[in-house]
KOLBABA-854784 format. One record per residue: x, y, z of N, C-alpha, C in turn; residue number from 1; residue in one letter; chain. Coordinates in Angstrom, 2 decimals, padded with zeros to 5 digits. Layout:
REC     n.c1     n.c2     n.c3    ca.c1    ca.c2    ca.c3     c.c1     c.c2     c.c3  tiro  balo  mivex
REC        X        Y        Z        X        Y        Z        X        Y        Z   NUM     A      A
...
END
This chain:
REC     n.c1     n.c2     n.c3    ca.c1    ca.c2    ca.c3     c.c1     c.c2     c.c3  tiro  balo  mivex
REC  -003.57   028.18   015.52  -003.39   026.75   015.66  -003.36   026.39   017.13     1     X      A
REC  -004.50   025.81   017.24  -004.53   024.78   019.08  -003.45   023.72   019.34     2     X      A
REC  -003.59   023.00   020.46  -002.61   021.55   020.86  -001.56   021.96   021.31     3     X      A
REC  -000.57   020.98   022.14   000.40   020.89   022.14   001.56   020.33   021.22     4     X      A
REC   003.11   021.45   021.28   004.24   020.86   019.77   005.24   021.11   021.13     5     X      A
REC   006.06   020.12   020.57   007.37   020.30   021.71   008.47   020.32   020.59     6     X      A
REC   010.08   020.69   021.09   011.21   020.03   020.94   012.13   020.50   021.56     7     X      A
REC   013.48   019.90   021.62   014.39   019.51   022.29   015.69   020.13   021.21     8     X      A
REC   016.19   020.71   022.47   017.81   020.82   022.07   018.53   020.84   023.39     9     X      A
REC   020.26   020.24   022.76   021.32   020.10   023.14   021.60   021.40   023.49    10     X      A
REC   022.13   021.49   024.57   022.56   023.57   024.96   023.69   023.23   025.42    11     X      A
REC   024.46   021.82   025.53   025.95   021.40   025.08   026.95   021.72   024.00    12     X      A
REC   026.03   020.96   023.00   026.33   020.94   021.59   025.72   021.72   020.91    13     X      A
REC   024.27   022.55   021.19   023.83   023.83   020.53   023.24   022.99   019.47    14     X      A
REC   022.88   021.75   019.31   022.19   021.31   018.35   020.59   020.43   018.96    15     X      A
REC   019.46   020.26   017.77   018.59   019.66   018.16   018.92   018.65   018.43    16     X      A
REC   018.31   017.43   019.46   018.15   016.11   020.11   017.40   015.14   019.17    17     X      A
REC   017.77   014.18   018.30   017.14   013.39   017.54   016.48   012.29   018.11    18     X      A
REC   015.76   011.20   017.77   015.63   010.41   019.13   014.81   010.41   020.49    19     X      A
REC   015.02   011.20   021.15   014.24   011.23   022.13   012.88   010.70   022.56    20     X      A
REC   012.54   010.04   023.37   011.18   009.74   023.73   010.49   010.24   024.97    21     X      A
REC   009.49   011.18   024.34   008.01   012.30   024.78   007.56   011.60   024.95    22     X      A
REC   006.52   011.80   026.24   005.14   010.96   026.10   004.60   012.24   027.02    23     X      A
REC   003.44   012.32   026.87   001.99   013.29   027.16   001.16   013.07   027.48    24     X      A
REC   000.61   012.83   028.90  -000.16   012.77   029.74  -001.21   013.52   030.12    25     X      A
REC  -002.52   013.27   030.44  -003.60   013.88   030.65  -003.59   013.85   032.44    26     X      A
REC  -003.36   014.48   033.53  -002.96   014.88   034.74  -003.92   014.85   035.38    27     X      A
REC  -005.33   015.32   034.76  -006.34   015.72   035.75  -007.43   014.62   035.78    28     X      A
REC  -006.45   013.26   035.73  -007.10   011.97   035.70  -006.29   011.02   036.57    29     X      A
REC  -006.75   010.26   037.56  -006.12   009.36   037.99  -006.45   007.76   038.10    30     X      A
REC  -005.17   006.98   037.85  -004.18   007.52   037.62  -004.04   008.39   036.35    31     X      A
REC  -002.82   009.41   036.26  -002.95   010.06   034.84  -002.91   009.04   033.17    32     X      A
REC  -003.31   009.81   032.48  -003.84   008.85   031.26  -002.60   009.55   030.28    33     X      A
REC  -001.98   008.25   029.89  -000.91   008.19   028.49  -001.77   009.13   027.42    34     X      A
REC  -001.59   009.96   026.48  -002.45   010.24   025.86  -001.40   010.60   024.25    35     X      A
REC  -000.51   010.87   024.13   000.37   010.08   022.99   002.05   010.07   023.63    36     X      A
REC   002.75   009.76   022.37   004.07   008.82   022.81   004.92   009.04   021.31    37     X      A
REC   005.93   009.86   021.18   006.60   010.23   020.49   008.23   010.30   020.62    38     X      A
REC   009.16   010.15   019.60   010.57   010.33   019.34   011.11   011.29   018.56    39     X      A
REC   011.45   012.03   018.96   012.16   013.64   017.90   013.03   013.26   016.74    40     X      A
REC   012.41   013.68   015.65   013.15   013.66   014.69   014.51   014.16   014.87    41     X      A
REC   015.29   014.32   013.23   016.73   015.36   013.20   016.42   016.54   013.48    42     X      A
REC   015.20   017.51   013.47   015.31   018.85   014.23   014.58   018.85   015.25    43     X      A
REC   014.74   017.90   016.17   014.50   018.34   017.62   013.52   018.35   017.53    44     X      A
REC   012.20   017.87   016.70   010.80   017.91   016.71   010.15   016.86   016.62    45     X      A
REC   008.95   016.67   017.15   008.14   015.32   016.87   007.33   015.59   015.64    46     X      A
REC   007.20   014.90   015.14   006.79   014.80   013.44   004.90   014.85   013.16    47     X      A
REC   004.55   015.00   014.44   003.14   015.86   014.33   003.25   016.09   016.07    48     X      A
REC   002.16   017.11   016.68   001.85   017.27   017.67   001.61   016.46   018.12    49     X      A
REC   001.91   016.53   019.87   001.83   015.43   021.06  -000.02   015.39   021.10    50     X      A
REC  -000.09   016.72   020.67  -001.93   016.96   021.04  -002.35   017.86   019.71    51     X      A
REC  -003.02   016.93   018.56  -003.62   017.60   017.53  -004.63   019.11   017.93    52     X      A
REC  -005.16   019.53   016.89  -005.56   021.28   017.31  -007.05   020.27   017.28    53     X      A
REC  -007.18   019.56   016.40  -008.73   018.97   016.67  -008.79   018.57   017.95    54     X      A
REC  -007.85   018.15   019.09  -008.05   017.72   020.54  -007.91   018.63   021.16    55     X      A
REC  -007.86   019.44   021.21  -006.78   020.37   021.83  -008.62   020.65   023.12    56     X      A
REC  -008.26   021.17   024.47  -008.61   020.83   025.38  -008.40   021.79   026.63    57     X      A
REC  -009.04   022.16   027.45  -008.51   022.60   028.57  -008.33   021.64   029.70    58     X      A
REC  -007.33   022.02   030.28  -006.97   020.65   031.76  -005.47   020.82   031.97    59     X      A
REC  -005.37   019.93   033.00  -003.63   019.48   033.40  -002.97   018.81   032.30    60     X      A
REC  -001.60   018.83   032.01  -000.70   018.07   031.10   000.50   017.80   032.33    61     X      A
REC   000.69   016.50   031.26   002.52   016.36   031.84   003.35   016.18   030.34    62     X      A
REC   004.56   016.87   030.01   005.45   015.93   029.29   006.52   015.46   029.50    63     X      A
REC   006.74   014.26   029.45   007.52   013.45   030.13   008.48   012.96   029.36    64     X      A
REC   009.88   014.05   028.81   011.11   013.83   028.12   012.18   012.41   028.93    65     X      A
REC   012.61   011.85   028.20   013.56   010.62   028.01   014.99   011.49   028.18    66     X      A
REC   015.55   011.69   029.42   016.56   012.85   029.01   017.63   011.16   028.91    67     X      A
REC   017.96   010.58   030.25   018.53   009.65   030.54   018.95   009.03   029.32    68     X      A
REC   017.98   008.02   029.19   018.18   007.05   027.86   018.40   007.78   026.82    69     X      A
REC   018.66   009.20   026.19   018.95   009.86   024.83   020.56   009.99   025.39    70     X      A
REC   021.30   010.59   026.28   022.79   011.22   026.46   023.55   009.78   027.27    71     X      A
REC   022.90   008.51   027.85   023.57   007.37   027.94   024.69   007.53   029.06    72     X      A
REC   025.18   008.88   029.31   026.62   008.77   030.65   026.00   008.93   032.01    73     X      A
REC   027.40   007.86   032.37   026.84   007.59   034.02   026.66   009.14   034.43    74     X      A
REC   026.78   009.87   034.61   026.79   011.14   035.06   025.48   012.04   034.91    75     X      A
REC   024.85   011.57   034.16   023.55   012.53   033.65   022.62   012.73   034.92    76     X      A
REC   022.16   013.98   034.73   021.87   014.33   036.89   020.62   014.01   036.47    77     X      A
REC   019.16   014.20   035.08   018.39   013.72   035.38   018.10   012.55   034.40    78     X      A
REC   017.00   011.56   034.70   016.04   010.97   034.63   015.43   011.31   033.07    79     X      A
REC   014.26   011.08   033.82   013.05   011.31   033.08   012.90   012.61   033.65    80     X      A
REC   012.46   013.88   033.08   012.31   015.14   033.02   010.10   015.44   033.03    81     X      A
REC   009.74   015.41   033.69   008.40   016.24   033.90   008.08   017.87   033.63    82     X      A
REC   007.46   017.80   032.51   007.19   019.47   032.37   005.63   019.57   032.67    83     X      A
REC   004.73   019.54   033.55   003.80   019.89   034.11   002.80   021.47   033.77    84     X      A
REC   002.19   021.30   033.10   001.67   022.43   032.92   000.00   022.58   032.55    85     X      A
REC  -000.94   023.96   032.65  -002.15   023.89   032.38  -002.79   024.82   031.05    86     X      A
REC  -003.45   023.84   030.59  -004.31   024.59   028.95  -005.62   025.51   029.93    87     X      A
REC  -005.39   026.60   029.96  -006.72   027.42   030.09  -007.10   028.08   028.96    88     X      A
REC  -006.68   027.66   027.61  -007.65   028.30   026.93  -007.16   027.20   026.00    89     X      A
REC  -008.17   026.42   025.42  -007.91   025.43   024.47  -007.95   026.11   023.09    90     X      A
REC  -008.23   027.02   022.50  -007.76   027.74   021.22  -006.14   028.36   020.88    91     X      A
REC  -005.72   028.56   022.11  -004.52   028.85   022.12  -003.43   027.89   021.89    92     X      A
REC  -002.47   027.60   021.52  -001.43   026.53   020.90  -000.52   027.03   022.31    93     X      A
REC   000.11   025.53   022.45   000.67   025.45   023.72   002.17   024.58   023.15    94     X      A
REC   003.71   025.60   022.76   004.69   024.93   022.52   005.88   024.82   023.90    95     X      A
REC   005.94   023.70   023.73   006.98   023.70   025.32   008.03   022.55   024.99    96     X      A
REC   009.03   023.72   024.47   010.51   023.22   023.95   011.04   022.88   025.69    97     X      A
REC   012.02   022.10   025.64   012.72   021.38   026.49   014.45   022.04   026.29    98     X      A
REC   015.05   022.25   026.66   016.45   022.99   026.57   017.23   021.78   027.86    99     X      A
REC   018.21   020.93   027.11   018.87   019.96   028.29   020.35   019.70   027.80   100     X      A
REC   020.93   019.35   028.49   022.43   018.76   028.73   022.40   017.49   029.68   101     X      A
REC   023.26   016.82   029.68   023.40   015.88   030.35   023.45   016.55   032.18   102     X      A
REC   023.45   017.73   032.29   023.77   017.96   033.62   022.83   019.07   033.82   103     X      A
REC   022.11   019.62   032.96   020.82   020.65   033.02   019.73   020.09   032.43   104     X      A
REC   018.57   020.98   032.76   017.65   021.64   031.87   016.78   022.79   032.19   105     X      A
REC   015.65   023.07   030.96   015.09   024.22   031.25   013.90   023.86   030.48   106     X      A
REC   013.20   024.91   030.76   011.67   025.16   029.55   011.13   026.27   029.64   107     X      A
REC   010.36   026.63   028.76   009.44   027.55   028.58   008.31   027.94   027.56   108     X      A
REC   007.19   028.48   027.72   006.30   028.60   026.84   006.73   029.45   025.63   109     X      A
REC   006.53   028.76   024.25   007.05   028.63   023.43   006.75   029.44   022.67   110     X      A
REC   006.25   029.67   021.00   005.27   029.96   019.92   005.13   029.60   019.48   111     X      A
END
């Protein structure tokens, strides 16, 4: 299976992030191009891929997690969260879970 799948968990609360708003950007265009726009269900997942396997593509990505507006306290150190990354082989499936707290985060290539 090709495309990009994301999701999100709490490494506070050890639970998935419901809610949230993804959006997925095409990078190696300027300016970069919106290319879909999603909110995580109850398990921390968007309810189809940011990037179907029929699109699926080689090039630059951005995904651009809603950390701010999901955890709401004055205190939250980021923003909007950028995960930046490149498809060199468009047959390959590209998952890039998000791991955040109001005062962290992390990522990594997924399965």
């Amino acid at each position: 299976m090709a495309g990009i799948s994301t999701h999100v968990l709490d490494v506070s609360l050890g639970k998935p992030i419901a809610g949230m708003q993804i959006e997925l950007f095409d990078v190696g265009t300027q300016p970069p191009k919106l290319i879909a726009k999603a909110r995580t269900n109850h398990d921390g997942r968007t309810d189809t891929p940011m990037l179907p396997a029929a699109q699926a593509r080689t090039g630059d990505f951005e995904l651009r997690f809603w950390v701010a507006d999901y955890f709401k306290t004055p205190d939250t150190f980021a923003d909007i969260v950028p995960v930046r990354f490149t498809i060199a082989d468009a047959a390959q499936h590209y998952h890039v879970p998000l791991l955040c707290s109001p005062w962290s985060f992390g990522t990594y290539r997924g399965s």
